[in-house]
SETI-528085 format. One line per 10 residues: number of its first residue (from 1); their letters; for each residue x, y, z of N, C-alpha, C. Coordinates in nm, 4 decimals, m for minus. Atoms other than C-alpha are relative to their C-alpha. Layout:
BEGIN
NUM = A = X Y Z X Y Z X Y Z  ...
This chain:
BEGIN
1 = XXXXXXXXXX = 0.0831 m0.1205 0.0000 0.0000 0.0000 0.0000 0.0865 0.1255 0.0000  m0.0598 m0.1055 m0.0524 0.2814 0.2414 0.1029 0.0954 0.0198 m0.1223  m0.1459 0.0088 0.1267 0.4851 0.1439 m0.2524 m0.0962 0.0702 m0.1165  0.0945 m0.0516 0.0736 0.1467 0.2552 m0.4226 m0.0181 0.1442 0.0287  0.0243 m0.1582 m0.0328 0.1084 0.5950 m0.2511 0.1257 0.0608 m0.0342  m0.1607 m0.0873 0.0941 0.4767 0.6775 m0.3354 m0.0188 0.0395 m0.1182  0.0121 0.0200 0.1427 0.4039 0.5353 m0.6890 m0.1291 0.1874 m0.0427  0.0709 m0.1126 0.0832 0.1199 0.7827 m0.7279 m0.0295 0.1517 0.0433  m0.0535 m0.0999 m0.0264 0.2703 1.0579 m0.5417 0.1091 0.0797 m0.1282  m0.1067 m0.0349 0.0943 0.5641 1.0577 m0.7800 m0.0409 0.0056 m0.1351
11 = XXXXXXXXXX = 0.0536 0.0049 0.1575 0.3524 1.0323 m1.1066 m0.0604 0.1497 0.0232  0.0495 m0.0781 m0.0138 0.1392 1.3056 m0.9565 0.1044 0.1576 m0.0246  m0.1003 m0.1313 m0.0080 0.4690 1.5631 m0.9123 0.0303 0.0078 m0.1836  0.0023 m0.0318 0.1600 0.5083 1.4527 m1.2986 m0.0363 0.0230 m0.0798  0.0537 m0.0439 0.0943 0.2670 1.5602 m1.4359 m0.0361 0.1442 0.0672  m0.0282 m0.0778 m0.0443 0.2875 1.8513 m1.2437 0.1274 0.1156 m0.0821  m0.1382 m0.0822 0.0574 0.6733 1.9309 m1.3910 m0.0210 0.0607 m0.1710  0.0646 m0.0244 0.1288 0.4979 1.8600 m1.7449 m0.0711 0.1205 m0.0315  0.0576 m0.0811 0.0464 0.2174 2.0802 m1.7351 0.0599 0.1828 0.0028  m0.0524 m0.0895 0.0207 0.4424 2.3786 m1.7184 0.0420 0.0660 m0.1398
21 = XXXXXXXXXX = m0.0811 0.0414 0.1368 0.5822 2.2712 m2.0934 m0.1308 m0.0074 m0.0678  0.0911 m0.0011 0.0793 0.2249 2.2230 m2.2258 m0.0408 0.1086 m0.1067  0.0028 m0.0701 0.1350 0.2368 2.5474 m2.4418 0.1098 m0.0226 m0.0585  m0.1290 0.0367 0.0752 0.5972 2.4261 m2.5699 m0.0456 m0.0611 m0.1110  0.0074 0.0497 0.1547 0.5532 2.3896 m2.9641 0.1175 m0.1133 m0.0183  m0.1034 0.1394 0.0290 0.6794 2.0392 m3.0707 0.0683 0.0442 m0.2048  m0.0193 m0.0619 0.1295 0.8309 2.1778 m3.4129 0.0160 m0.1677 m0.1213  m0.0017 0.1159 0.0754 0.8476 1.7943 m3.5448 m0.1478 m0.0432 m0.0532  0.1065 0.0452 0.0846 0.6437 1.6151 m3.8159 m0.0656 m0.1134 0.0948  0.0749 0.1234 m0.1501 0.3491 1.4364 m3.5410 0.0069 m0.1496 m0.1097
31 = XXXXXXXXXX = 0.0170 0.1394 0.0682 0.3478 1.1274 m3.8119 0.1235 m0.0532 m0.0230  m0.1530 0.1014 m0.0228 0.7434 1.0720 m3.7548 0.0611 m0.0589 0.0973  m0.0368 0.0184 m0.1046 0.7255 1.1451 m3.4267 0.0103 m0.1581 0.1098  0.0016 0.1619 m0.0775 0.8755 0.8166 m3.2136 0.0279 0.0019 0.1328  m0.0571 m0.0603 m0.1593 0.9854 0.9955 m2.8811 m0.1022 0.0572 m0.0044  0.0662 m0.1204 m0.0123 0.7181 1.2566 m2.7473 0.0238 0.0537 0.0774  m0.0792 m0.0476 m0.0578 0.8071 1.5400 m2.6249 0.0264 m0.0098 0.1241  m0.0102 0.0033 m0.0950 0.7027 1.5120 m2.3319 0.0427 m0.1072 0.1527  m0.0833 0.1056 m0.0509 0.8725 1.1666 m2.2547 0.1327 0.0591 0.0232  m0.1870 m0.0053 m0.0378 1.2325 1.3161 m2.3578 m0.0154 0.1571 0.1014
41 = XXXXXXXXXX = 0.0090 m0.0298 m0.0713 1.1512 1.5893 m2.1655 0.0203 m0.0287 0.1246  m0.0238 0.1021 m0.0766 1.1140 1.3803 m1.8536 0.1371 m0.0444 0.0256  m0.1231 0.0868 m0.0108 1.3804 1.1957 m1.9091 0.1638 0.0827 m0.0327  m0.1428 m0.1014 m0.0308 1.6505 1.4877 m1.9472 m0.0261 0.0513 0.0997  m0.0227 m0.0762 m0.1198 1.5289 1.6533 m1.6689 0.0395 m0.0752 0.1168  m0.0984 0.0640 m0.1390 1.5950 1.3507 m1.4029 0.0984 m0.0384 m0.0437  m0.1464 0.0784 0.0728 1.8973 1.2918 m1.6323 0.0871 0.0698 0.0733  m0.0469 m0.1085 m0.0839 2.0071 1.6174 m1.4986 0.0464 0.0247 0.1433  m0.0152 m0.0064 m0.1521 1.9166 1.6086 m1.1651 0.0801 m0.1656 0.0820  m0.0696 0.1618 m0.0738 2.1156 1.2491 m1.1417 0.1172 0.0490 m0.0214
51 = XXXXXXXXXX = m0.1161 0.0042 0.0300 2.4104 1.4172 m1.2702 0.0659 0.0242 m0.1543  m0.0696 0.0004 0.1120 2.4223 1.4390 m1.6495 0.0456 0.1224 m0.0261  m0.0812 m0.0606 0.0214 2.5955 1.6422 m1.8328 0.0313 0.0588 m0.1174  m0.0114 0.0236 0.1255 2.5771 1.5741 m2.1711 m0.1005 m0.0916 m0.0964  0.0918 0.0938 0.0933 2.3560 1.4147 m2.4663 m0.0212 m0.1885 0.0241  m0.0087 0.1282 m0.0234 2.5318 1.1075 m2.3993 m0.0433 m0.0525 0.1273  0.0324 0.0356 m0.1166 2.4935 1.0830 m2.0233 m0.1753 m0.0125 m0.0028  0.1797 0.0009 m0.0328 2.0829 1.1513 m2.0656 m0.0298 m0.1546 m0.1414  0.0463 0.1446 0.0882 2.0880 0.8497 m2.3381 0.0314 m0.0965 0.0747  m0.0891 0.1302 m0.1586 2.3164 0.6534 m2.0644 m0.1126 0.0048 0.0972
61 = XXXXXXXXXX = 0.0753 0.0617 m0.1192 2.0694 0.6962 m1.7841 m0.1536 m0.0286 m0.0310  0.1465 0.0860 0.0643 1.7493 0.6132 m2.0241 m0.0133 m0.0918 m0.0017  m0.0633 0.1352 m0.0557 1.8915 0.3128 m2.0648 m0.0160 m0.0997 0.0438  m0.0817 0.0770 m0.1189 2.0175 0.1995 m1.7243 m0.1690 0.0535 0.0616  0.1336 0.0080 m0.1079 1.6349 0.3518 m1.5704 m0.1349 0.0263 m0.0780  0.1327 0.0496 0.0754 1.3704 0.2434 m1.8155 m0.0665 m0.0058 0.0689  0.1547 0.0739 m0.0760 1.1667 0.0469 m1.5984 m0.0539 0.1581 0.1074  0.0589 m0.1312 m0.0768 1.1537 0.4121 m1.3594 m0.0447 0.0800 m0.0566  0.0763 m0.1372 0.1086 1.0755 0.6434 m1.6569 m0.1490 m0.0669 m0.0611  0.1491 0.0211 0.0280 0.7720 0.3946 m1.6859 m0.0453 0.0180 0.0423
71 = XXXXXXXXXX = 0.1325 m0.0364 m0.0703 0.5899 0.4691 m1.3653 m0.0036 0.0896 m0.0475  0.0816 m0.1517 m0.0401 0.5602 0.8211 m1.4585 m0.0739 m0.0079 m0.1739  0.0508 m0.0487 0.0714 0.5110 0.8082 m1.8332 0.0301 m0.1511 m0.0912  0.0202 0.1524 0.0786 0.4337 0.4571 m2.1315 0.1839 0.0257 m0.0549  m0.1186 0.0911 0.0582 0.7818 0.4729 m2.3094 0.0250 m0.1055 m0.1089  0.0345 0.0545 0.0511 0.6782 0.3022 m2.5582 0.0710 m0.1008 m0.1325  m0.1338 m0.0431 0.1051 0.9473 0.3405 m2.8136 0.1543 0.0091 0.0443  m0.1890 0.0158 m0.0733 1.2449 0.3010 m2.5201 0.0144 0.1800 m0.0236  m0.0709 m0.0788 0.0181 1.4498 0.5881 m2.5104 0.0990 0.0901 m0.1089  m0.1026 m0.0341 0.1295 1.6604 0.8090 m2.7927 0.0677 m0.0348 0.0401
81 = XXXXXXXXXX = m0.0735 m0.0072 m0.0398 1.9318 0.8124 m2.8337 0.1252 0.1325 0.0050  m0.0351 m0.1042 m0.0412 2.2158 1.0681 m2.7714 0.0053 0.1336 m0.1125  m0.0260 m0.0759 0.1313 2.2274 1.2275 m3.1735 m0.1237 0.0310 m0.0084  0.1491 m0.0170 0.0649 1.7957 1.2040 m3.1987 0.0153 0.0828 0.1504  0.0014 m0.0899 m0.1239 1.8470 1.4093 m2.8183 0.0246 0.1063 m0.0566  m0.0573 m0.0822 0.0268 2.0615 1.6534 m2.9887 m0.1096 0.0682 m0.1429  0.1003 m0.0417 0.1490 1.8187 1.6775 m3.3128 m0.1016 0.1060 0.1003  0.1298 m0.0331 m0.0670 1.5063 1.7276 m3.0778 m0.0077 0.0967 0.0696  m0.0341 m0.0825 m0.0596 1.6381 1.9966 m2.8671 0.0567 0.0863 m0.0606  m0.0384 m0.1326 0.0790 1.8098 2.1850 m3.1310 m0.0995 0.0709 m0.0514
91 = XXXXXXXXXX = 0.0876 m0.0518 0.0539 1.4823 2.2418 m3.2823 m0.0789 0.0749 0.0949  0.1457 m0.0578 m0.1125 1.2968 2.3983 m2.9948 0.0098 0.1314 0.0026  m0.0132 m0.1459 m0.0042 1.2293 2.7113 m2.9595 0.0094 0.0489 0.1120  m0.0798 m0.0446 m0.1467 1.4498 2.8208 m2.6651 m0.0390 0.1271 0.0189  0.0315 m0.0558 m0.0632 1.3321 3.1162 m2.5762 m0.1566 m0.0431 0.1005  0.1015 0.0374 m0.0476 0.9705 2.9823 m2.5252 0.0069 m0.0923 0.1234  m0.0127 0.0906 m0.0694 1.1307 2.6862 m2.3442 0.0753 0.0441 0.1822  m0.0115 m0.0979 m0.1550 1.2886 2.9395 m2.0811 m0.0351 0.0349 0.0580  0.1192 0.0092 m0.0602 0.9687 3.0383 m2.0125 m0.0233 m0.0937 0.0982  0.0575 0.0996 m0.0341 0.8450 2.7417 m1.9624 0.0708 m0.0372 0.1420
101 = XXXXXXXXXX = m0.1139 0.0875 m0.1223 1.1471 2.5897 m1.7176 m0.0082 0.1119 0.0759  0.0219 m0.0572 m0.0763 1.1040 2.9620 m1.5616 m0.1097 0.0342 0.0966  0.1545 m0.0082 m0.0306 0.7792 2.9518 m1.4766 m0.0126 m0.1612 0.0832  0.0190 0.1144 m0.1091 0.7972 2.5878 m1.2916 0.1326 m0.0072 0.0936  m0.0776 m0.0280 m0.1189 1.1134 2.6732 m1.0990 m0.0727 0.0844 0.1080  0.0639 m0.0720 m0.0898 0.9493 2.9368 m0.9620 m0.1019 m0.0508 0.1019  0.0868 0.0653 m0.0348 0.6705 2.7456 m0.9029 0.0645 m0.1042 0.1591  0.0048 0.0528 m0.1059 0.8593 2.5496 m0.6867 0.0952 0.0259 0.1111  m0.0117 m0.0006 m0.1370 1.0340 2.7146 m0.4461 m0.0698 0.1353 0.0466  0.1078 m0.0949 m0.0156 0.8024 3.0297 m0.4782 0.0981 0.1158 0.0491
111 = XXXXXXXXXX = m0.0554 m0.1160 m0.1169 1.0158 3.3288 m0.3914 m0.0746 0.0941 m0.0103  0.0928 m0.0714 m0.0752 0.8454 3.5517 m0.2312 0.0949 0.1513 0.0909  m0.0590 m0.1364 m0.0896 1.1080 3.7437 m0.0291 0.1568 m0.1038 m0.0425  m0.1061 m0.0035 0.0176 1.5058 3.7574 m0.0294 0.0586 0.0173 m0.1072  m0.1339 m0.0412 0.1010 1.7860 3.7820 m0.2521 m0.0166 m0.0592 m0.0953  0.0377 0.0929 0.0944 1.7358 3.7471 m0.6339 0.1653 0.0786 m0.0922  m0.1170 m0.0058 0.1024 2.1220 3.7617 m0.8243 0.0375 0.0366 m0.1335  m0.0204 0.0031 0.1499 2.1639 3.8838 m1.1651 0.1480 0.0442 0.0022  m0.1261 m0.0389 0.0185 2.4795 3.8739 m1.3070 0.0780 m0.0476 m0.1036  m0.0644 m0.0081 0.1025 2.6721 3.8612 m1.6166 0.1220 m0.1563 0.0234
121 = XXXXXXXXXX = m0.0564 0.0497 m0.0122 2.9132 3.5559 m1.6674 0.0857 m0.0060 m0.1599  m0.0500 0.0140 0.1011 3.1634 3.4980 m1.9903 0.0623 m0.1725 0.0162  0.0244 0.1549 0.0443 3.1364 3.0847 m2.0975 0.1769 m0.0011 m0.0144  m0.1234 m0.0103 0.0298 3.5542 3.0271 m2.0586 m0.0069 m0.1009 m0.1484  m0.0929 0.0335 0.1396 3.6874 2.9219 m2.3592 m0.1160 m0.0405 m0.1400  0.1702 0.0921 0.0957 3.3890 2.9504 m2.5926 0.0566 0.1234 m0.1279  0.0012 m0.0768 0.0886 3.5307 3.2582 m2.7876 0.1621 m0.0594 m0.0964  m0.1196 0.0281 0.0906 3.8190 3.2689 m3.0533 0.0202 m0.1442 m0.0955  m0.0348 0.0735 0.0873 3.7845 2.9780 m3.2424 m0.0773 m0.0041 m0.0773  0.1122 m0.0117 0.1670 3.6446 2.9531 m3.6404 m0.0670 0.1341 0.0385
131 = XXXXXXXXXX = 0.0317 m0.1459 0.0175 3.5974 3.3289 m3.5672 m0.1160 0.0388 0.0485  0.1197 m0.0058 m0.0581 3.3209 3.2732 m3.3524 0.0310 0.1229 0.1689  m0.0207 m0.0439 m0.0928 3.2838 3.5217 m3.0583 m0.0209 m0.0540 0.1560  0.0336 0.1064 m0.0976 3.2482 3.3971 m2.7057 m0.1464 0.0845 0.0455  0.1869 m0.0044 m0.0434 2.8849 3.3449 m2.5097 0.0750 0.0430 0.1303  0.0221 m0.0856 m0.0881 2.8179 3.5524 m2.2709 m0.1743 m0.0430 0.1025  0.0742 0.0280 m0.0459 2.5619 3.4312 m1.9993 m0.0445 0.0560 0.0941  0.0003 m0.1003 m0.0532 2.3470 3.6498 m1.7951 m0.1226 m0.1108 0.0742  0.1255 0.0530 m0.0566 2.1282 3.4564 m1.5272 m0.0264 0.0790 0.1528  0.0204 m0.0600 m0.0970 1.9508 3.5281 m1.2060 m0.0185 m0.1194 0.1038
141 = XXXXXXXXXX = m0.0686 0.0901 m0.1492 2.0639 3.3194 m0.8383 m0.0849 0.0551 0.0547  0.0914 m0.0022 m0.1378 1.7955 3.2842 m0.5881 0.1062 0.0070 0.0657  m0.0250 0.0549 m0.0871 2.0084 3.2982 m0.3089 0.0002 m0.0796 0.1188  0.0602 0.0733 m0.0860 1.8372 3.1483 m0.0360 m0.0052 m0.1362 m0.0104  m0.0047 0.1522 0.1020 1.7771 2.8343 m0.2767 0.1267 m0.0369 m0.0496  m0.1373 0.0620 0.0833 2.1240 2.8329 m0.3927 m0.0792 m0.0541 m0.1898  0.0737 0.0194 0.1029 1.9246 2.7932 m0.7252 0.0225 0.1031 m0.1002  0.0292 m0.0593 0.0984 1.9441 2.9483 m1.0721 m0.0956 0.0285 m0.0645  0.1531 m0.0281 0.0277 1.5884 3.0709 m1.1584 m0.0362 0.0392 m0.1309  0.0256 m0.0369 0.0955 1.6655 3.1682 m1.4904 0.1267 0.0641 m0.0802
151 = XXXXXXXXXX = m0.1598 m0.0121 0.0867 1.9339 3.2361 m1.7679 m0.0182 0.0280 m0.1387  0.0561 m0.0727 0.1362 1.9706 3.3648 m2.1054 0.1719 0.0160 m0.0873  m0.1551 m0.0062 0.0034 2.2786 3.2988 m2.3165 m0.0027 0.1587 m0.0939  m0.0397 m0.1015 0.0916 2.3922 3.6502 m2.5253 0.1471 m0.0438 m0.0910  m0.1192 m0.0177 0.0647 2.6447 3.7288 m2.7822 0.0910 0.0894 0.0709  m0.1374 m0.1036 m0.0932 2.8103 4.0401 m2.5677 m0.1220 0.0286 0.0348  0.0604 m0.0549 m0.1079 2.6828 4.2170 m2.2856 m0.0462 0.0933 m0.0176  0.0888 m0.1234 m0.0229 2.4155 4.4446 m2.2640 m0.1625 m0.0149 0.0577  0.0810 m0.0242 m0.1009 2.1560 4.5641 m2.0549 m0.1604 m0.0603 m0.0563  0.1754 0.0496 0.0435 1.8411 4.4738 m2.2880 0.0049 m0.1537 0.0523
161 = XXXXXXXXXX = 0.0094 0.1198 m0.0276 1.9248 4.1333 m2.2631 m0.0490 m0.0520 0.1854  0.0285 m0.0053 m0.1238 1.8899 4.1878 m1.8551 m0.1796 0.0939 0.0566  0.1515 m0.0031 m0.0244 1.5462 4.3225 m1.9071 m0.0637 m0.1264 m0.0547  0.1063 0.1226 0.0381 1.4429 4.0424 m2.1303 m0.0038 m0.1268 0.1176  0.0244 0.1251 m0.0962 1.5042 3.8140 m1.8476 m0.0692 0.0343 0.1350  0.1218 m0.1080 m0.1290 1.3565 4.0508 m1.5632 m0.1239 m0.0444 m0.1075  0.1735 0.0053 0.1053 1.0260 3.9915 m1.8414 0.0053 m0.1369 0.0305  0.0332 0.1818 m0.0001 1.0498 3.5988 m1.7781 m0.0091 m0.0056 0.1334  0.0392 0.1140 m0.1505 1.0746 3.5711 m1.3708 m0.0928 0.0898 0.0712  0.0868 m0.0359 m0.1425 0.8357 3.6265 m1.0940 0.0781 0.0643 0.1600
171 = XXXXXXXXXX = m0.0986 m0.0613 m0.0954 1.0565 3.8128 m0.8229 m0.0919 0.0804 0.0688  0.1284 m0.0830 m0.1091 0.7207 4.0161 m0.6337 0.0916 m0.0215 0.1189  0.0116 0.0252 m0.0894 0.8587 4.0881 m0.3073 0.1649 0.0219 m0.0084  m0.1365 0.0194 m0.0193 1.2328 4.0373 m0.3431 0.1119 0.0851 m0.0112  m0.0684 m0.1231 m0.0201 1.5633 4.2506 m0.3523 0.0816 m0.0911 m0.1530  m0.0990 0.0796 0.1261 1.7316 4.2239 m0.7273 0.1148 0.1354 0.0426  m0.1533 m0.0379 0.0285 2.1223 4.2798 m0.7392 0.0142 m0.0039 m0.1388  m0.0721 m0.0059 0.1173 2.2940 4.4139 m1.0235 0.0954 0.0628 m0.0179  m0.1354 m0.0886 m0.0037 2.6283 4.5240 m1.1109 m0.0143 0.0814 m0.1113  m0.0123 m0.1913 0.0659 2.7170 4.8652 m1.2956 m0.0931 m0.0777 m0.1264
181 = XXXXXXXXXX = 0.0709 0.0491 0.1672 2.6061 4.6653 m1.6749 m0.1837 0.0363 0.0499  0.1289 m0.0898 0.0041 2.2455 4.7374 m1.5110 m0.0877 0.0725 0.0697  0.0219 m0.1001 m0.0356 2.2798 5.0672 m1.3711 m0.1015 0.1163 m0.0938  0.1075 m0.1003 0.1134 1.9928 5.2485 m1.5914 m0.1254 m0.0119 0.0584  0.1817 m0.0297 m0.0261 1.6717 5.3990 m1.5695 m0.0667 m0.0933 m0.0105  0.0641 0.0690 0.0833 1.4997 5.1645 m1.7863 m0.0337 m0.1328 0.0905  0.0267 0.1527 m0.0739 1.5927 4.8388 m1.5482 m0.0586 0.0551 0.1376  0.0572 m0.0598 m0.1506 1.5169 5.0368 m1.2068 m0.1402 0.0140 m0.0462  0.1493 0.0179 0.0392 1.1521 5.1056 m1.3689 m0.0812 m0.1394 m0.0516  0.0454 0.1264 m0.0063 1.1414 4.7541 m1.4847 m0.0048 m0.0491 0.1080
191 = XXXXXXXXXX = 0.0377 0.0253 m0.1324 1.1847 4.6444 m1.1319 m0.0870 0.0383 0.0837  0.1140 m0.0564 m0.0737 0.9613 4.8492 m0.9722 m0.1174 m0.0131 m0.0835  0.1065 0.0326 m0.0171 0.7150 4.7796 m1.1785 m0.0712 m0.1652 0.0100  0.0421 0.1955 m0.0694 0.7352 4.3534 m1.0739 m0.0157 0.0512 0.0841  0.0041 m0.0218 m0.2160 0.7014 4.5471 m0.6953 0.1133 m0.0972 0.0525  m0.1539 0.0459 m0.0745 1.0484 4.4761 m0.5843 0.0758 0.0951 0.0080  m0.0972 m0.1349 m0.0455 1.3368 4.6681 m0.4898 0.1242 m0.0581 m0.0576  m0.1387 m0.0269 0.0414 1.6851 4.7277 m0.6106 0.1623 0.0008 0.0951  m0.1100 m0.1077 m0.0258 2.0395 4.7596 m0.5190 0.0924 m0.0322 m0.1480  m0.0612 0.0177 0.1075 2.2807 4.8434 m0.8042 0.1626 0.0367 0.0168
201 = XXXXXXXXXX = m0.1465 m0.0345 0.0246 2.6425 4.8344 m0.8260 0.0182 0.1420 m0.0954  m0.0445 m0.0548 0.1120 2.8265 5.1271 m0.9608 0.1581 0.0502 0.0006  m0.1538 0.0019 0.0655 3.1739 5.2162 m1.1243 0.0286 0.1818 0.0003  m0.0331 m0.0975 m0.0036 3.3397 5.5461 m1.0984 m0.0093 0.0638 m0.1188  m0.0504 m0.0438 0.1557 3.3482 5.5911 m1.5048 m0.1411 0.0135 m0.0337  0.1293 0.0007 0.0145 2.9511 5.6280 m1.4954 m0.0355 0.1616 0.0376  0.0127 m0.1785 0.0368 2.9702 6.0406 m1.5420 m0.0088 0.0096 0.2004  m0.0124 m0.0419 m0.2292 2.8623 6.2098 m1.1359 m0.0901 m0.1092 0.0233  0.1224 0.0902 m0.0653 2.6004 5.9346 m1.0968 0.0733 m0.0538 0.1267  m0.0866 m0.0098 m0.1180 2.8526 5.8273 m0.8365 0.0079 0.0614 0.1099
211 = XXXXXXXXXX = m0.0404 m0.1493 m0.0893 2.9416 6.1281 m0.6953 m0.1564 0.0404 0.0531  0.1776 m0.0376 m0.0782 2.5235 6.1914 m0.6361 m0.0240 m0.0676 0.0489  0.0169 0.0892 m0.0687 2.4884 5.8794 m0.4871 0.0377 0.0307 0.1458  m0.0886 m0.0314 m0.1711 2.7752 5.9201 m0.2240 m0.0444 0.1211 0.0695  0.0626 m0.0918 m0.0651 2.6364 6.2738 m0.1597 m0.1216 m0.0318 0.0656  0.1641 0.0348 m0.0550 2.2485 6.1735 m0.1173 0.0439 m0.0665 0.1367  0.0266 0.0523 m0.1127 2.3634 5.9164 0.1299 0.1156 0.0335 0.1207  m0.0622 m0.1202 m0.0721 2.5932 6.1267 0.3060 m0.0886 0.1169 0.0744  0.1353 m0.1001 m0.0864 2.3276 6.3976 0.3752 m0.0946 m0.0760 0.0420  0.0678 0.1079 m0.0764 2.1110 6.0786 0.4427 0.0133 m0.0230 0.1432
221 = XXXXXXXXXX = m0.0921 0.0495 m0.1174 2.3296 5.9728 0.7292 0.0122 0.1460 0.0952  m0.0224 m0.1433 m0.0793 2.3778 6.3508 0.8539 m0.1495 0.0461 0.0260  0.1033 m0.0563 m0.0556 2.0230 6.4335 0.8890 m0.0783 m0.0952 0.0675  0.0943 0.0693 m0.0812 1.8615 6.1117 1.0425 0.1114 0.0197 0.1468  m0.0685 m0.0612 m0.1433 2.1846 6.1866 1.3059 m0.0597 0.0999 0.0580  0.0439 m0.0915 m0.0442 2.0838 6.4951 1.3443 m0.1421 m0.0405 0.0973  0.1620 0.0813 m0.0335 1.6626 6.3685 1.3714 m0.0016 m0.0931 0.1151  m0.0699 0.1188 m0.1137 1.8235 6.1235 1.6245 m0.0121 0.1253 0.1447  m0.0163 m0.0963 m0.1191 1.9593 6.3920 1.8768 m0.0664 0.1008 0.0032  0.0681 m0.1077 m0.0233 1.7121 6.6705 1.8276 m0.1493 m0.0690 0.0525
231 = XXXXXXXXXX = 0.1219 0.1424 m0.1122 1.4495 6.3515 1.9952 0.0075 0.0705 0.1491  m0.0561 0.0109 m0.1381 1.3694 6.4024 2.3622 0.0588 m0.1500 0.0240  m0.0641 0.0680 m0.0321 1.5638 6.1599 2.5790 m0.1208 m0.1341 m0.0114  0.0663 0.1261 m0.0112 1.2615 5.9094 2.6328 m0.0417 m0.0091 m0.1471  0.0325 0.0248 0.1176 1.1805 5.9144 2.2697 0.0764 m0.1173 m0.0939  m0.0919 0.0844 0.0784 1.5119 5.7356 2.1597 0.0203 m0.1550 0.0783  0.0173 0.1878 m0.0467 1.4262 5.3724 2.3091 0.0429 m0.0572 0.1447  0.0326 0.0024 m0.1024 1.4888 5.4367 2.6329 m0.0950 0.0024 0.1314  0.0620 0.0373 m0.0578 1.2069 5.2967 2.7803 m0.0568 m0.0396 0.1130  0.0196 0.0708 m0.1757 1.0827 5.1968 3.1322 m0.0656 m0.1250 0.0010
241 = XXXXXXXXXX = 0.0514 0.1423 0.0398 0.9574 4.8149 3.1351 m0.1120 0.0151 0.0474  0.1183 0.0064 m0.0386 0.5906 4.8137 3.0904 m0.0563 m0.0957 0.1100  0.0209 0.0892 m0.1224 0.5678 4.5106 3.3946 0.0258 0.1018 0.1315  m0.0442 m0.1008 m0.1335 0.7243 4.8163 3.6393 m0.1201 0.0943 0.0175  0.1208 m0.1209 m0.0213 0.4652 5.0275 3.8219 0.1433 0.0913 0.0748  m0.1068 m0.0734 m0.0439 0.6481 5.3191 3.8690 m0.0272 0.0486 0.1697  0.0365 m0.0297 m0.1566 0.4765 5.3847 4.2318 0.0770 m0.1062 0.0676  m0.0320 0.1378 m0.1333 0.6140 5.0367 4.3591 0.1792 m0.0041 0.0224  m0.1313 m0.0152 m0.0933 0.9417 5.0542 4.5256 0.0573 m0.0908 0.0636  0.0186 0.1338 m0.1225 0.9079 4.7247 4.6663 0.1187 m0.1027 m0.0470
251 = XXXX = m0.1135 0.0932 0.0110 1.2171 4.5615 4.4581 0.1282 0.1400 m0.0526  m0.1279 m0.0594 0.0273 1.4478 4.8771 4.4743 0.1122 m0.0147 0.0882  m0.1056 0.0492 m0.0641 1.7727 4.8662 4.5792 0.0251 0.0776 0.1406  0.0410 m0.1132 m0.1346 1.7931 5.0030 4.9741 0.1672 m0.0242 0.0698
């Protein structure tokens, strides 16, 4: 009984991970189709979370855990293999599919509050060869989750690309980081209008925006001091413990 409630616990979370992917366009001919999508689907994503790595590793653990990729879904046709993986996934239409995988991360650890990461990365050794430039990857780190919530590869760095991915996550509530690349109007109004808050890195070579910063919070700091000591004395949290009657005398020191 207790191998059955697992069983249809764990089918239940899968069709769960699925229906996230249900507007994902299958761009293949349905009368060739011998995988569907939403099998190899499946089956790269716990490929993933076991460890793969590569085309080959998610054909390696199809494989080796057939009989487990049947409770959740028929299989009917076995598994691809690692070249019909590489076909099936080249064809997709990756932005839509970022969506998709953004929209059920979220889903499951729900952030709601804390720290959401954006930040620029350069793919080592992806540029200079056959005259190709290198990828440039710009995602956003839950921190709390230790989790990547969302990602977006570019050709070079720039700031649109860090709105188009602010346009894919759910962040209500949370504090987005960004370094100087997206110090602009444009992303501070995109944030505020998900209802979230900001902090932004910035670089000395960014005209006085700097220099107004350090001032604002300089006179910041000098006038809540001030607002501080122009308080009477019982105002600033020096309190008397509401349990004390001030008439009773009866545990002072004699």
């Amino acid at each position: 009984m207790d191998g059955m409630t697992t069983g249809s616990g764990a089918l239940a979370e899968a069709v769960v991970i699925l229906n996230h992917f249900k507007g994902m366009p299958d761009p293949r001919q349905r009368g060739k189709v011998m995988y569907p999508f939403e099998e190899v689907l499946l089956l790269a994503l716990l490929a993933v979370l076991a460890g793969a790595e590569s085309f080959v590793d998610i054909a390696r653990f199809g494989c080796m855990k057939l009989e487990l990729l049947r409770r959740f879904r028929p299989y009917l046709g076995g598994t691809p293999s690692h070249d019909h993986l590489g076909d099936i996934f080249a064809a997709l239409d990756t932005e839509q599919f970022q969506r998709c995988f953004v929209a059920w991360t979220a889903s499951l650890i729900g952030v709601r509050s804390g720290v959401v990461a954006i930040d620029g990365k350069t793919v080592r050794r992806s540029g200079g060869k056959a005259a190709k430039g290198a990828i440039h990857m710009v995602s956003a780190f839950v921190a709390s989750q230790r989790l990547v919530l969302g990602q977006v590869k570019v050709g070079e760095k720039s700031s649109e690309i860090v709105a188009k991915l602010l346009d894919m996550l759910v962040v209500e509530g949370t504090i987005i980081t960004i370094d100087a690349m997206g110090c602009q109007r444009a992303i501070a109004r995109k944030i505020i209008d998900k209802k979230t808050d900001y902090v932004f890195g910035l670089k000395g070579n960014q005209g006085s925006l700097r220099e107004d910063v350090e001032l604002f919070v300089t006179e910041q700091k000098a006038r809540n001091f001030a607002e501080y000591h122009d308080q009477p004395r019982g105002d600033r949290g020096c309190r008397q413990r509401p349990d004390r009657d001030p008439d009773d005398h009866r545990h002072s020191r004699r």
